[in-house]
N, C-alpha and C positions, 0 to 999 in steps of 0.2 A: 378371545384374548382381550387383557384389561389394555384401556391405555395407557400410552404413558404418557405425563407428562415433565416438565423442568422447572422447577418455583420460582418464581417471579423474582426475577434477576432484573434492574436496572441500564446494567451494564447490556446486555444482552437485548431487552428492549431496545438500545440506542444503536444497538449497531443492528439489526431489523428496519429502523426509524431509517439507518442510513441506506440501507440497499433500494428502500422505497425512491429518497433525495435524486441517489445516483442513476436511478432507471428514468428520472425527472414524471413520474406519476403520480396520481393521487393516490389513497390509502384505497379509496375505492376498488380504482382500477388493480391496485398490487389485488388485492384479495379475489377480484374477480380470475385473475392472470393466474393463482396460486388452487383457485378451488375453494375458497375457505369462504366466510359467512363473515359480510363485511362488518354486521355486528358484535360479534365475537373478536374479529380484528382489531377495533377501536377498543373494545374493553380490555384484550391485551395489553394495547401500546398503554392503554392509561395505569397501567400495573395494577391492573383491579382481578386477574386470576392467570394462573401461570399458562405457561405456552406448549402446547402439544409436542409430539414428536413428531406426528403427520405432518404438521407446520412446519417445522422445522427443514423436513426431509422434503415438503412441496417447492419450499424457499431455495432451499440447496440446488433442484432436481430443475424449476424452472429458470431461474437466473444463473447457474452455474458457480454459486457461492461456494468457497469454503467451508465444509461443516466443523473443521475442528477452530477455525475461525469464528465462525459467527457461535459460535457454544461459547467457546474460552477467550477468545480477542488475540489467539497467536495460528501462525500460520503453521499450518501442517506441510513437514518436511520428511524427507528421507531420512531413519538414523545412519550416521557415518558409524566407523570405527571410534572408540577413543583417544584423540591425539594421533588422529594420521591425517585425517585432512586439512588442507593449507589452502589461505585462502593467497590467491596474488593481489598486490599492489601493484595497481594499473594508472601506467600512465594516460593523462588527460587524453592526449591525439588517440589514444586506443580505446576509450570508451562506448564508440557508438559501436563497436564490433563486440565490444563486451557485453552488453547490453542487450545485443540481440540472440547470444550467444554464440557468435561467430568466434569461436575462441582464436582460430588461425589466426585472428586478426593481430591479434598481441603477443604470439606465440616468438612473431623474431624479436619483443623486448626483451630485456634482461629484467624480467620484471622478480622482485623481493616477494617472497611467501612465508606469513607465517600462521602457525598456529595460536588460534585463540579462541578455546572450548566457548567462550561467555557468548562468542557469534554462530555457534552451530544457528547451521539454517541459513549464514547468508555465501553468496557466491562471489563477491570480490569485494575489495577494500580499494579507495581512492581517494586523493589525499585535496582537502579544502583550500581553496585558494579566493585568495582575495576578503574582504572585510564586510559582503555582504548579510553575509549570516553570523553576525556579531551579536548579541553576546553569547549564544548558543555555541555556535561554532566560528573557532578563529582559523584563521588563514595558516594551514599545518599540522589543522586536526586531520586523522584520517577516520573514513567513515565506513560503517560494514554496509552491504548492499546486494538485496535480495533482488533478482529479477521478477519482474511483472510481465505477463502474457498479454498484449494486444488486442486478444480476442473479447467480446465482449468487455473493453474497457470501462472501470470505475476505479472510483480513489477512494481513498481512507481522509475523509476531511483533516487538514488542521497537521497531517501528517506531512514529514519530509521526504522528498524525491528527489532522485539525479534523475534529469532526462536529456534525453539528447533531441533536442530540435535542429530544425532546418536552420536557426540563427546559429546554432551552436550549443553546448552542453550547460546546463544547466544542474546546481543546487537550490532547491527552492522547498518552501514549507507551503501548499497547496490549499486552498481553499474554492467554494462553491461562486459563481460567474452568478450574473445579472444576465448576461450573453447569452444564445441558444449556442449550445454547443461550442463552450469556451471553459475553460477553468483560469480561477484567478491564481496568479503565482506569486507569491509575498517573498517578504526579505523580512530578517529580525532585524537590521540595521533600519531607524527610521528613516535615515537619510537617503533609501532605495527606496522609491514608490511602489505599488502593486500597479500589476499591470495585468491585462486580459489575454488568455494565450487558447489560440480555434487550436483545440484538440488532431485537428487536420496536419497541426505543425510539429507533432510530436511520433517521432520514429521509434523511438525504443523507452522503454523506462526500468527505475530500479527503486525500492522504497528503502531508505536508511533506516537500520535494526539496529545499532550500536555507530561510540565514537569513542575511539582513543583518543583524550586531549592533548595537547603540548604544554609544556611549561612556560 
């Protein structure tokens, strides 16, 4: 049987480049870990010949990635019905139950559902508060929000999360730590510093897919 391969996509180098970041290895060690020929690895990442499908499926198969993810850059979800599933608007104090999918948690709010085909794929909406994530998001946007599995934890650089910590729940745009085993948690408001947060302190999390603005 021929192989296959998938042509030298950028995009798709870079989120490879990132599964490497997030395992905090070198390219060496990924290829060793994967089966593949470190040399051929490096000539990949440089976009000098497209990327296998054995690669593909070693990368998937070892780290537990996403394949429709790491192919296209969207997460693969369940198709719903069209126009029956409703997502809840959750209040704050219910987050960390939501989060983890403890639905009962939020079950005795009187929480608002609606439908909004543009968020197929996320699992609740919750509504921004406060001026730190200014000018992206204002205080009143609400945001769509897909759960994230704990297990084998990494992030999507540069991307936004709701997480619920030990300090309490958090919106923050997420970036890579100087720290062993820390992620830096930014703010689009300058006037909010970045700060270092030990991944130890983080109980659940959700990655934001969409935001309704307010007027």
């Amino acid at each position: 049987m021929a192989k296959q391969f998938y042509q030298i996509n950028e995009d798709l180098i870079e989120r490879i480049e990132s599964v490497i970041k997030n395992e905090k290895i070198t390219a060496s060690k990924f290829a060793e870990k994967v089966n593949y020929s470190r040399g051929n690895l490096y000539t990949i990442l440089k976009g000098k010949r497209p990327v296998p499908a054995s690669l593909i499926d070693a990368i998937c198969n070892t780290y537990k990635v996403d394949k429709q993810w790491l192919l296209t850059g969207e997460e693969a979800h369940e198709e719903q019905p069209e126009n029956t599933m409703t997502l809840p608007l959750v209040p704050v104090g219910a987050m960390a139950g939501v989060l983890t999918g403890a639905d009962e948690s939020f079950m005795a709010y009187d929480c608002e559902r609606y439908i909004v085909p543009i968020f197929k794929g996320a699992d609740f909406l919750i509504r921004v508060q406060g001026d730190s994530m200014m000018p992206k998001y204002l205080s009143g946007d609400i945001v769509a929000c897909k759960r994230v599995t704990m297990d084998r934890l990494w992030f999507q650089w540069g991307k936004t999360y709701v997480l619920d910590t030990k300090q309490g729940p958090l919106i923050k745009r997420i970036e890579p730590s100087e720290k062993q085993d820390c992620i830096k948690v930014c703010s689009y408001n300058q006037d909010y510093k970045p700060f270092d947060l030990p991944t130890e302190e983080i109980n659940a999390l959700a990655l934001v897919t969409g935001c309704i603005k307010v007027e």
